[in-house]
Backbone as CSV, one residue per row, in Angstrom:
resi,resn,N_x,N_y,N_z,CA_x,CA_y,CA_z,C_x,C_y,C_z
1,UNK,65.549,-32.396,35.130,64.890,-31.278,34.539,65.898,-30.466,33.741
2,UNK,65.795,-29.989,32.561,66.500,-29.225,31.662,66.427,-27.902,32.162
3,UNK,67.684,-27.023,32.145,67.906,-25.825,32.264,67.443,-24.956,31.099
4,UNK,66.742,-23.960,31.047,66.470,-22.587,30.517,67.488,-22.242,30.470
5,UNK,68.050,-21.192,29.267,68.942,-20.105,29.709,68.012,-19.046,30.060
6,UNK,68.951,-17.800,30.602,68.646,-16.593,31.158,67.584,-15.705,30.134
7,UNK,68.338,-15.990,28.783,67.165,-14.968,27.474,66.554,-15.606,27.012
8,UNK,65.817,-16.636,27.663,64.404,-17.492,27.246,63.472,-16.773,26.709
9,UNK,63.176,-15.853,27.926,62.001,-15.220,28.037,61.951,-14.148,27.328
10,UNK,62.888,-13.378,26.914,62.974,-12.123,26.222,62.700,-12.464,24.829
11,UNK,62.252,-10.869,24.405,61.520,-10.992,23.105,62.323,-11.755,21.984
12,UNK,61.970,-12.366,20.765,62.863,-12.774,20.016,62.598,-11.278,18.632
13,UNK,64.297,-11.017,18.566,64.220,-10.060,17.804,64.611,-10.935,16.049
14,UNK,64.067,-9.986,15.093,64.642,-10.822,13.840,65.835,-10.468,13.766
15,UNK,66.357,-11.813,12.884,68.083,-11.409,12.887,67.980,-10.810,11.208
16,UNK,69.261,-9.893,11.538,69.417,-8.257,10.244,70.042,-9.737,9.258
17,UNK,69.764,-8.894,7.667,70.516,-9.693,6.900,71.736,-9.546,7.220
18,UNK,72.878,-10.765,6.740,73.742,-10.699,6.724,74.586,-10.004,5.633
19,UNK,73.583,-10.000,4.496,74.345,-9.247,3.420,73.894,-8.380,3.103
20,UNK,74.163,-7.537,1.600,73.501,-6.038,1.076,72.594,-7.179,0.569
21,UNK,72.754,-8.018,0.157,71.865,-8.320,-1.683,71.022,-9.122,-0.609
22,UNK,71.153,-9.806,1.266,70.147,-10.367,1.294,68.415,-9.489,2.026
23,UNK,69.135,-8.073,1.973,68.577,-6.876,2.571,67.573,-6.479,1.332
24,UNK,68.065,-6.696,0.295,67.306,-5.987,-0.949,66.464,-7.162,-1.245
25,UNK,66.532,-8.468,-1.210,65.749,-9.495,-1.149,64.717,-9.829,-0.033
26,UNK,64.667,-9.474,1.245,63.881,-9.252,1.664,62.881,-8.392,1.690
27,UNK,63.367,-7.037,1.121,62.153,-5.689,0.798,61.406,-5.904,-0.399
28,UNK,62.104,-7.085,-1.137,61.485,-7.320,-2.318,60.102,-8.366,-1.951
29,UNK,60.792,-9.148,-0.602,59.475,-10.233,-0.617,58.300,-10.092,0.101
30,UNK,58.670,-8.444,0.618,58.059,-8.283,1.822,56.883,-7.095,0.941
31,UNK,57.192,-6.472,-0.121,56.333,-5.788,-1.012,55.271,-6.330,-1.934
32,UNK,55.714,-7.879,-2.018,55.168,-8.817,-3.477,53.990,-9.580,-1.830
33,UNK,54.083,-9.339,-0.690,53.616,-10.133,-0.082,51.968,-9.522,0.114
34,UNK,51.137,-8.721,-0.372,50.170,-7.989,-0.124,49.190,-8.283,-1.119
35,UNK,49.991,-8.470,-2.262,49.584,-8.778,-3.600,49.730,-10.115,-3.708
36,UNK,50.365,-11.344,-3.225,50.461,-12.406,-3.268,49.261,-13.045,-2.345
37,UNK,48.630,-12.260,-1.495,47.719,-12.590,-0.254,46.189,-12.107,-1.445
38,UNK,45.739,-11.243,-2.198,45.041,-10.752,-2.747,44.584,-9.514,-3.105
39,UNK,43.602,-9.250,-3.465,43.505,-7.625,-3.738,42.569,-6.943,-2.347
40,UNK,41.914,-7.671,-1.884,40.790,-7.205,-0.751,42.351,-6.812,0.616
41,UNK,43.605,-7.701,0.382,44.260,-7.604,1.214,45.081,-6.102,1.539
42,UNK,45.226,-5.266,0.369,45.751,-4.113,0.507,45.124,-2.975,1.582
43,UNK,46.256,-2.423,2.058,46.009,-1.411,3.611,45.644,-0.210,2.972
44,UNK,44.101,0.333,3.905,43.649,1.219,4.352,43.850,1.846,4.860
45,UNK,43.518,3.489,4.692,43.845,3.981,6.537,42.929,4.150,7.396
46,UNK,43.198,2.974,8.370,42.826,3.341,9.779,41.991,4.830,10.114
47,UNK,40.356,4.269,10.108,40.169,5.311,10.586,39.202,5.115,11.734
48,UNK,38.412,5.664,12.474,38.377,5.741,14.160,36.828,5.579,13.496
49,UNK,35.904,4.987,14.557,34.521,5.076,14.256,33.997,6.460,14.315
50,UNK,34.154,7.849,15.057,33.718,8.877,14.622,33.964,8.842,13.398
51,UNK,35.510,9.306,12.778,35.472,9.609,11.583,34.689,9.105,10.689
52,UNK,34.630,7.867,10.881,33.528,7.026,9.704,32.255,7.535,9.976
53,UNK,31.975,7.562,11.172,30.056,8.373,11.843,30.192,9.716,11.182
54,UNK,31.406,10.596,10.877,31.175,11.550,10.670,31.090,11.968,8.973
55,UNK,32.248,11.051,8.449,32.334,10.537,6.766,30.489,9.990,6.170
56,UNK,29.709,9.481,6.907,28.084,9.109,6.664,27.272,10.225,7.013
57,UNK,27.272,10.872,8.146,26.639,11.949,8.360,26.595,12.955,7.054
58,UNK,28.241,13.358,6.821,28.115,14.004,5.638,27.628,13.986,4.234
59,UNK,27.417,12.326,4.102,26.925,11.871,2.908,25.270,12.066,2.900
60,UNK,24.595,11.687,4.297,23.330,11.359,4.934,23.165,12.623,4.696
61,UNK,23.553,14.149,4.350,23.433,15.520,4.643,23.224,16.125,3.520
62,UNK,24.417,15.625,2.460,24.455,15.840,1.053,22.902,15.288,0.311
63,UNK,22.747,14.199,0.575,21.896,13.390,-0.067,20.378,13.921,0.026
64,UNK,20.152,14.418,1.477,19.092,15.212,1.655,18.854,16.910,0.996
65,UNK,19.967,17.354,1.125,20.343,18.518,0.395,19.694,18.364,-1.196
66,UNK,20.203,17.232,-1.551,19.790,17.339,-3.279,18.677,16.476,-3.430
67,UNK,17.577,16.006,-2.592,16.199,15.418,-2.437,15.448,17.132,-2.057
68,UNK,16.154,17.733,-1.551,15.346,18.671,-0.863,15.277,19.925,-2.581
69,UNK,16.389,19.888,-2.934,16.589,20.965,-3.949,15.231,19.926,-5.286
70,UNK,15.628,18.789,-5.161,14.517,18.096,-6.068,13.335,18.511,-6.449
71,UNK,13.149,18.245,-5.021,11.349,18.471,-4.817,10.858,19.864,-4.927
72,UNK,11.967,21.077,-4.549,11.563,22.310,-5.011,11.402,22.507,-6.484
73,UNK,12.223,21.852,-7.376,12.127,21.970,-8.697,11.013,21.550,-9.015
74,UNK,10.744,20.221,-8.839,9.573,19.498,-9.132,8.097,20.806,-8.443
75,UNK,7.945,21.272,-7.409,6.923,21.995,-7.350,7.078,23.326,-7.806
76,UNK,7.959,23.521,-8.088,8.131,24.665,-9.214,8.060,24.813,-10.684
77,UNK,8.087,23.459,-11.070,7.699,23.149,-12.216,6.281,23.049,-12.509
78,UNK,5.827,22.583,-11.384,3.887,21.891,-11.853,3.556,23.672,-11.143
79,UNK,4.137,24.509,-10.759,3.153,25.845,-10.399,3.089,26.798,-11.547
80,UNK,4.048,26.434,-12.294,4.520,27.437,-13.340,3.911,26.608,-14.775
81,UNK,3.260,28.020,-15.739,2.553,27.669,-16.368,3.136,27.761,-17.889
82,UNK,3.275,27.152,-18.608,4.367,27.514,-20.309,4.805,29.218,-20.594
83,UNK,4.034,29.735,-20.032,4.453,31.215,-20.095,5.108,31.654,-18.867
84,UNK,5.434,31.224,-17.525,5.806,31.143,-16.682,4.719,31.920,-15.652
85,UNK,3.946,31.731,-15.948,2.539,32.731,-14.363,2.233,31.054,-13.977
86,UNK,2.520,31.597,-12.566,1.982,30.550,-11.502,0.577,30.202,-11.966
87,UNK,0.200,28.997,-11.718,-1.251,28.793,-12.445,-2.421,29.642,-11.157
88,UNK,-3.455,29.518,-11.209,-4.428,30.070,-10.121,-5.054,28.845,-9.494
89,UNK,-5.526,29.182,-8.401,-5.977,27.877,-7.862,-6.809,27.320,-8.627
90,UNK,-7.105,25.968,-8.273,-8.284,25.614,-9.122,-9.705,25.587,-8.160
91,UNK,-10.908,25.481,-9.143,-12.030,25.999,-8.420,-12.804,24.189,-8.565
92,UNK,-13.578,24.134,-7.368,-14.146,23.018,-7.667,-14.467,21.993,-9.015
93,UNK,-13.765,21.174,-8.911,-14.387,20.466,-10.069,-15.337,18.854,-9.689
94,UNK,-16.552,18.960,-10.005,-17.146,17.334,-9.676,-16.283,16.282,-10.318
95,UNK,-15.818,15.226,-9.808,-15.020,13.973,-10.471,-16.216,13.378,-10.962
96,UNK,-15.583,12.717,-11.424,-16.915,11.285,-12.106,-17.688,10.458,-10.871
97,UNK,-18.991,10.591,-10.742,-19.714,9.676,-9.961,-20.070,8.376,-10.392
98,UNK,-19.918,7.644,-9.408,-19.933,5.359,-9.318,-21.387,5.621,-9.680
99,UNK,-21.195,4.403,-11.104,-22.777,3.820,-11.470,-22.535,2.470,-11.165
100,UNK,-23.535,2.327,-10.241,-24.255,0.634,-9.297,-25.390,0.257,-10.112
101,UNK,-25.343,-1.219,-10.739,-26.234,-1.805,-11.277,-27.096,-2.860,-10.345
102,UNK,-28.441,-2.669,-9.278,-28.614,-4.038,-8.919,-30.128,-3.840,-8.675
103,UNK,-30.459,-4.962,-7.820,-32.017,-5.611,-7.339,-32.505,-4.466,-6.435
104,UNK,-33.742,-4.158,-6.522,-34.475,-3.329,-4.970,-35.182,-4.495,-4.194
105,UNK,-34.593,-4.370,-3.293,-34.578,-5.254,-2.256,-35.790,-4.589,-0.816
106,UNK,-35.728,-3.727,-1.256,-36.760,-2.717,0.107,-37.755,-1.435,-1.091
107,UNK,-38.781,-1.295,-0.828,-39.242,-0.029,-1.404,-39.895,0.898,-0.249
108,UNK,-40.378,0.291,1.253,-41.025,0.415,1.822,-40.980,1.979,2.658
109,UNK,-39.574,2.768,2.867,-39.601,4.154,3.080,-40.398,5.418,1.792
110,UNK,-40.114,6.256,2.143,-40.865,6.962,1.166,-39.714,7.613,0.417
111,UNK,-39.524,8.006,-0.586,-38.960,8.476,-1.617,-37.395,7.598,-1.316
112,UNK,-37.321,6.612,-0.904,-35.983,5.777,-0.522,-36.467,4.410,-1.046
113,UNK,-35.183,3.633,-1.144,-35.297,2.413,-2.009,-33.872,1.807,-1.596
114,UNK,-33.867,0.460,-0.913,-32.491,-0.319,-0.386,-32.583,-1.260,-1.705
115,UNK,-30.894,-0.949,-2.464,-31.302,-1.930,-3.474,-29.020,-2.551,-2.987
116,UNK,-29.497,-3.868,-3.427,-28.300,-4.743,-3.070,-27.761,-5.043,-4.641
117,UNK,-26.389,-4.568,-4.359,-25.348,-4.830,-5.371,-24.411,-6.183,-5.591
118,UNK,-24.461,-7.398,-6.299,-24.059,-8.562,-6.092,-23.088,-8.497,-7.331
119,UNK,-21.699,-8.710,-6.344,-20.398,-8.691,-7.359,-19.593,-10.089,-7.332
120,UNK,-19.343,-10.577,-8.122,-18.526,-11.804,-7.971,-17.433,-11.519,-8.386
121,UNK,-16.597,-12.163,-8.060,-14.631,-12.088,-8.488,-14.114,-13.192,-8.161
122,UNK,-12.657,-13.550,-8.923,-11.520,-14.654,-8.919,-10.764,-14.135,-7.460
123,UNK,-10.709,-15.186,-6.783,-9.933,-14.863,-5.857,-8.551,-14.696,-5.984
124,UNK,-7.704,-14.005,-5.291,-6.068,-13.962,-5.965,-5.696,-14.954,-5.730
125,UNK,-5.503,-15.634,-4.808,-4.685,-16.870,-4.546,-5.741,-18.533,-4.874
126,UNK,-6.546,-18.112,-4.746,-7.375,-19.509,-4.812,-8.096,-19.796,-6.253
127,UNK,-8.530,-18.507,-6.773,-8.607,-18.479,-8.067,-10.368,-18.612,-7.875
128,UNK,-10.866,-18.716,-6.708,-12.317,-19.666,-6.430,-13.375,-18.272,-7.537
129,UNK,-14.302,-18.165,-7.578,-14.921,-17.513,-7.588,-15.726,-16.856,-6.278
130,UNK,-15.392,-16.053,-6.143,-16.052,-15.198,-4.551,-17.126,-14.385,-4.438
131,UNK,-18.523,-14.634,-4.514,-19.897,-13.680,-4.488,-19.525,-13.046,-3.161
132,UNK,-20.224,-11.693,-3.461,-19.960,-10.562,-2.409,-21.516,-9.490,-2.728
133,UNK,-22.077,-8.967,-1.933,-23.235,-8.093,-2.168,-23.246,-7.231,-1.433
134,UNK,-23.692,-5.916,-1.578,-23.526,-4.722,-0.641,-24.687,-4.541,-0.579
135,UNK,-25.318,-3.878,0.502,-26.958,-3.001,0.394,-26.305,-1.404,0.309
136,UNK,-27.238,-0.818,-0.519,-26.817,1.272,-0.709,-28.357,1.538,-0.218
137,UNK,-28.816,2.558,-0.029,-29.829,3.338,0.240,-30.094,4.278,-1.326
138,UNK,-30.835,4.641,-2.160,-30.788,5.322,-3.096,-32.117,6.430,-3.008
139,UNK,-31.983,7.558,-3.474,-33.031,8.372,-3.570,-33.961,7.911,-5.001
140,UNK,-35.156,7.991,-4.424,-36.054,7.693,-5.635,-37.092,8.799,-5.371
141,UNK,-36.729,10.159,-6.242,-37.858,11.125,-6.183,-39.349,10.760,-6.327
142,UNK,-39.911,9.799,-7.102,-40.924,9.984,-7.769,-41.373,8.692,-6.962
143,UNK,-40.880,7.692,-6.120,-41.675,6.354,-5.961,-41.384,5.754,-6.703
144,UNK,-40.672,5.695,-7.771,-40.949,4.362,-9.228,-40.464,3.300,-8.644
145,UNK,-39.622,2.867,-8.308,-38.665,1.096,-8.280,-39.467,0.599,-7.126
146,UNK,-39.876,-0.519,-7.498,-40.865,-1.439,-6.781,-39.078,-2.354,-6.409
147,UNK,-39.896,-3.273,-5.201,-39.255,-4.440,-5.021,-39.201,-5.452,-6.341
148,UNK,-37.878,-6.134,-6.248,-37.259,-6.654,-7.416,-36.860,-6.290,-8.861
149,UNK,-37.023,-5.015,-8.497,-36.831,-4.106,-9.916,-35.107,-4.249,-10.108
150,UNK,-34.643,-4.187,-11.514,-33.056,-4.285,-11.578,-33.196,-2.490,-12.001
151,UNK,-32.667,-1.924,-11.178,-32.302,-0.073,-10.983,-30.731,-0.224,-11.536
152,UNK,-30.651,1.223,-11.647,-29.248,1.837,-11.882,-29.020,3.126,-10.935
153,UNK,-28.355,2.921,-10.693,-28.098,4.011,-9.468,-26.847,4.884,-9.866
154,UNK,-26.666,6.410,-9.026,-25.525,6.868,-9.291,-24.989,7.428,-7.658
155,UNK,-23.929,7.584,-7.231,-23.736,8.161,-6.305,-23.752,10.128,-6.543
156,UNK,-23.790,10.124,-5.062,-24.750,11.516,-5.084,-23.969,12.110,-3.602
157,UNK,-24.452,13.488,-3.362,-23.935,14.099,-1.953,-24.817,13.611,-0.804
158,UNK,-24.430,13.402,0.245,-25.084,12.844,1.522,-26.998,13.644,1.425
159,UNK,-27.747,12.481,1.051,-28.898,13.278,1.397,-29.693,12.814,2.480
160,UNK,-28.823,12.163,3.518,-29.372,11.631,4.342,-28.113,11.294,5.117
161,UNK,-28.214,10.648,6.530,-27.657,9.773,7.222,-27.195,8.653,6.514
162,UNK,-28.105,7.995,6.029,-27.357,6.521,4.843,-27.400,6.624,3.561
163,UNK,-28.667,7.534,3.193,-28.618,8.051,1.739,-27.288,8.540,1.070
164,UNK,-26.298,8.183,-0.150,-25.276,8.316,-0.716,-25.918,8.236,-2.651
165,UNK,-26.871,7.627,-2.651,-26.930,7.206,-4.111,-28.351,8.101,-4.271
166,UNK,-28.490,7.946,-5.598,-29.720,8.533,-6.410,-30.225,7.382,-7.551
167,UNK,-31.551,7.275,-7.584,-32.462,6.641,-8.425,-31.634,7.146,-10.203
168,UNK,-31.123,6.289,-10.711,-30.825,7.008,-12.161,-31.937,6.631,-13.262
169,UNK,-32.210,4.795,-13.471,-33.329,4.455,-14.270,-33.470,3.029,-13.655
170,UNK,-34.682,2.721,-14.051,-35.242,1.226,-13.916,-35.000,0.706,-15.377
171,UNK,-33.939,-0.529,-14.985,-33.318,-1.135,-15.993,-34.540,-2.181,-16.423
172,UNK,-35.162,-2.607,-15.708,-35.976,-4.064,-15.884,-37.267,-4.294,-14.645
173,UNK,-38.077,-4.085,-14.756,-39.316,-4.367,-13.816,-39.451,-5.919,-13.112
174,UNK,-39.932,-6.277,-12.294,-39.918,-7.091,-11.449,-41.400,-7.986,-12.331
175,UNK,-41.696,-9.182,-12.353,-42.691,-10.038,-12.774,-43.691,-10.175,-11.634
């Protein structure tokens, strides 16, 4: 069995240059060595995961700060009127009411009329053609729309439980 010496085990230290010029040659290779490895390779400083939790927080803080100042501008802009007076509320306005073109399918309540709306469409993905039909309830003041009549309807305020639409005209009479 081969003998160990005694400073086996101890650390190995580097040995110092032996010269000036081989001292200045090593600081030289030891500077070019960071940049010879790449650019992603250059040192950072070390910083602790708070600091970084706390470096995002501040950003996460800022960022809301100037979303928050945003949106005040933005509703300060739409309140204010070219002369600068806040506008006044606005007072009801009716939107445009849905005109339904279809068949009366029921006449049999009294001043009511079930007429079915038949819509076809391209499907998105299949491209098929897709029939689809709704039944509405419509007000018909006067009685006119018989079964199979082609009506026009408009939507209207609840005048009923299912009632939503109103009788507008009889497009075409039934044979």
């Amino acid at each position: 069995m081969a003998e160990t010496p005694d400073n086996a085990h101890a650390p190995i230290e580097p040995d110092a240059p032996a010269t000036e010029s081989d001292a200045i040659q090593t600081e030289a290779v030891a500077a070019a060595a960071p940049a010879a490895i790449g650019p992603r390779a250059r040192a950072r400083p070390q910083r602790s995961p708070e600091e970084r939790q706390a470096d995002r927080d501040a950003e996460r803080a800022a960022k809301a700060r100037r979303r928050r100042e945003g949106r005040a501008q933005a509703r300060a802009k739409v309140r204010a009127t070219p002369s600068g007076e806040p506008t006044p509320p606005r007072e009801h306005v009716a939107g445009t009411q849905k005109v339904r073109q279809g068949v009366v399918i029921s006449d049999k309540a009294d001043k009511t009329i079930t007429v079915r709306i038949d819509t076809a469409r391209r499907h998105r993905r299949y491209a098929k053609i897709v029939r689809t039909s709704q039944t509405l309830h419509a007000h018909d003041e006067r009685n006119d729309a018989r079964t199979g009549d082609t009506v026009t309807v408009r939507e209207a305020r609840p005048l009923s439980r299912s009632k939503r639409w109103r009788l507008v005209s009889v497009v075409e009479r039934a044979r």
